[in-house]
N, C-alpha and C positions, 0 to 999 in steps of 0.2 A: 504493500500500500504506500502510495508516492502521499507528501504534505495535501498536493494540490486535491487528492480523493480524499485525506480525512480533512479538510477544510470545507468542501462540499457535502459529506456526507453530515458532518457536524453540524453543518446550518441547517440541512434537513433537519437534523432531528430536534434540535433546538426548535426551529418556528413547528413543528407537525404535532412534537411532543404534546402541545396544547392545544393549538388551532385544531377542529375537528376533521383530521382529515386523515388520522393515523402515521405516526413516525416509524412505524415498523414496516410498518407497506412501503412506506417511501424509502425507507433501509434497505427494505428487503430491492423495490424496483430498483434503487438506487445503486447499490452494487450488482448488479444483474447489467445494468447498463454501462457503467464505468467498468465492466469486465474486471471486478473487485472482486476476490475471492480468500478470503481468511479463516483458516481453520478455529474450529469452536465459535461462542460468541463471546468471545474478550472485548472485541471493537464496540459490541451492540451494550454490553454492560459497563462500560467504560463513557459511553459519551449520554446513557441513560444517568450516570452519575453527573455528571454534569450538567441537567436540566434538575435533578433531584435539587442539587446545593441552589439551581437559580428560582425554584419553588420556594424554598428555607431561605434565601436573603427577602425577596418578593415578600412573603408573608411573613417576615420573624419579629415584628410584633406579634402579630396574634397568637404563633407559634409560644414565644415566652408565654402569654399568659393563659394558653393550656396547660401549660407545663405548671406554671406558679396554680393552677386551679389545683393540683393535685393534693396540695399542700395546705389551702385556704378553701373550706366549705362557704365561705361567703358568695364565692363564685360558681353560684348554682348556673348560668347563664355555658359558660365554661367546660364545668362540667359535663354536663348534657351534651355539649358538642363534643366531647372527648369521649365519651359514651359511644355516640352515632357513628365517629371515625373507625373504633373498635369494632365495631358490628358492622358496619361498609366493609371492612378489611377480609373480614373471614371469607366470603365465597371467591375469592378471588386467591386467598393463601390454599383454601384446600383443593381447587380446581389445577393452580401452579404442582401443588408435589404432587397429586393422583395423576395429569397428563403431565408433566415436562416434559419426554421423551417427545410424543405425540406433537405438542406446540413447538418442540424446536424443530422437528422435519417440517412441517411447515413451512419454515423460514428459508426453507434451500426451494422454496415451489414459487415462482413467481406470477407463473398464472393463476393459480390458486389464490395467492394475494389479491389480483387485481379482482377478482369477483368478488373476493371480500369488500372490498372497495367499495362496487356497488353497492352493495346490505349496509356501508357507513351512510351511503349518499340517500337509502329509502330510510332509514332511521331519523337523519338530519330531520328529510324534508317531511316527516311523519308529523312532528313538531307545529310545522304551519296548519294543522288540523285541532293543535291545541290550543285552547285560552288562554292564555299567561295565567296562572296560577298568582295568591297574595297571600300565600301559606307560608311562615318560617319551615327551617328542615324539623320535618316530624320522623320519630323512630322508621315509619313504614318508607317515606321518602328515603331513607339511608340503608337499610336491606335493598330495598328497587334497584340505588346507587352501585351498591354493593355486588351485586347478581350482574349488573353492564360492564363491572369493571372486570369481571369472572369471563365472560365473555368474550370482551374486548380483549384478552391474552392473544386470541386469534391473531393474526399479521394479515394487516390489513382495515380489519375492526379499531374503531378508532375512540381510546382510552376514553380522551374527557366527552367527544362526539356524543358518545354509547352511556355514560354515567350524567352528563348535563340532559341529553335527550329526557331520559330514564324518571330524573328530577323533576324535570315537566312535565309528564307526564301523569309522575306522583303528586303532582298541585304545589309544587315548590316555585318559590320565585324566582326568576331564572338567571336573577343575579345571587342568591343563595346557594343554588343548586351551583353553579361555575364554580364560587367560591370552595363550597365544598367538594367539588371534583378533584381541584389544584391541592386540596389540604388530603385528601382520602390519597393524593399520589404518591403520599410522601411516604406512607409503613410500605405499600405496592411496590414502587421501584428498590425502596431500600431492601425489601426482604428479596428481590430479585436481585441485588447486587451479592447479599448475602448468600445465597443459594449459589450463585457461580464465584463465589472467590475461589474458589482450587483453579478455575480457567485466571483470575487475574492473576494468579500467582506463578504461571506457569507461560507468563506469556514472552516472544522472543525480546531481547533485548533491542534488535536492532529499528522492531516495530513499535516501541515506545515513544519514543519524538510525538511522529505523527499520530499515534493513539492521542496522547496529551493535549495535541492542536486540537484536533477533532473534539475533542471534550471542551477545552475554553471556549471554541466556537460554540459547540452547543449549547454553554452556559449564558453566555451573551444571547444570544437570539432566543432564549428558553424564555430571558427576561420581558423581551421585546414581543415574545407569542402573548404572554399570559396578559400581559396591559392591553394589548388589543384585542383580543378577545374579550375580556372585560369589557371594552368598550363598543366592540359590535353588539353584544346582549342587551347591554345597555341602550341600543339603538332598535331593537328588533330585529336584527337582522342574522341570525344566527341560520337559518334554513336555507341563507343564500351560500355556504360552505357544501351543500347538497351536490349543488352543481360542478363544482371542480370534482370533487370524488368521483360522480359520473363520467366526466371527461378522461382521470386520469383513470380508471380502471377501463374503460372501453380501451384504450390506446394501449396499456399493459398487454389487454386482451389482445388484442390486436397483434402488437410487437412478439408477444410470446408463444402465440397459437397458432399463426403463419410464420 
């Protein structure tokens, strides 16, 4: 892997990681097209760390004071959210160690990705058939959450896409629901990073440089996903990411099955 592939791929996964439109698809198509081939997934757990930390700078207010709830009953508000995170997390950790094997072949399929794509792009635009919701996150909104994120493992399937969707759906407001997407990513990729450390410990020396870029890059543009996104929800406009998902998995389709 040359600087110039993980500087590309790292932006990918930076702006994809949040934007609903799956970083993993775009991984997955993204080395398939730069003719990028890296044994194990070190690269994909390596620049998935790096939008992790730009989730934790982005929210590390709110982040400290889940943490200080732990500590201080007065922050029943806190709490509660801490709760919801715990219970979003679960179908997604027992789905990760019962298939691992399974989701990581996947990842070497690229046509298989791009149809996933499509199922990002009918979820999105599913959304425009709902009301905007004026509900905080309720217990059932954060299992819902939880059950998309389990799903969304798939490559292709798109993390926050599939858990913001899910939100709305549950009657959550759909700047609650985002917020809570970005905060439910943080035990997900971590226990994903956790799960492959034998791959980061075992990775060549010569491919570290460019691993690293590729992660700074991802962390920057991770930054630069999660604020505008925020701000398209903000605008209504979240069903309109529908449509790129359509275009790029048709073309995957396309590129990978002729």
């Amino acid at each position: 892997m040359s600087y110039f592939d993980a500087i590309i791929l790292g932006i990918l996964q930076g702006l994809t990681e949040f934007l609903p439109v799956s970083s993993s698809g775009h991984l997955v198509l993204g080395q398939a097209l730069l003719k990028v081939k890296q044994p194990g997934v070190a690269f994909e757990v390596i620049v998935h760390l790096g939008t992790l930390v730009s989730v934790l700078v982005y929210f590390r207010d709110k982040i400290v004071r889940l943490i200080r709830s732990m500590f201080d009953s007065r922050m029943a508000a806190e709490r509660t959210m801490l709760f919801y995170l715990i219970i979003g997390t679960v179908p997604a950790a027992v789905a990760g160690l019962l298939f691992k094997d399974f989701f990581e072949q996947l990842f070497s399929a690229p046509a298989v990705t791009s149809g996933f794509l499509l199922l990002t792009g009918l979820i999105l635009l599913s959304t425009r058939f709902r009301k905007p919701g004026n509900q905080p996150m309720r217990l059932g909104s954060a299992i819902a959450m939880g059950i998309g994120q389990a799903i969304a493992i798939l490559p292709g399937v798109s993390r926050s896409g599939t858990t913001i969707s899910t939100g709305i759906w549950a009657g959550a407001r759909p700047s609650d629901a985002a917020e809570f997407s970005f905060l439910l990513s943080i035990p997900a990729v971590g226990g994903a990073v956790i799960l492959e450390t034998h791959e980061l410990l075992h990775i060549d020396q010569s491919l570290m440089g460019p691993y690293l870029v590729g992660a700074l890059f991802s962390f920057a543009f991770g930054i630069l996903a999660v604020s505008s996104l925020l701000a398209v929800i903000r605008r209504g406009k979240f069903e309109y990411f529908a449509y790129y998902c359509f275009a790029v998995g048709l073309l995957g389709l396309y590129i990978f099955l002729t």
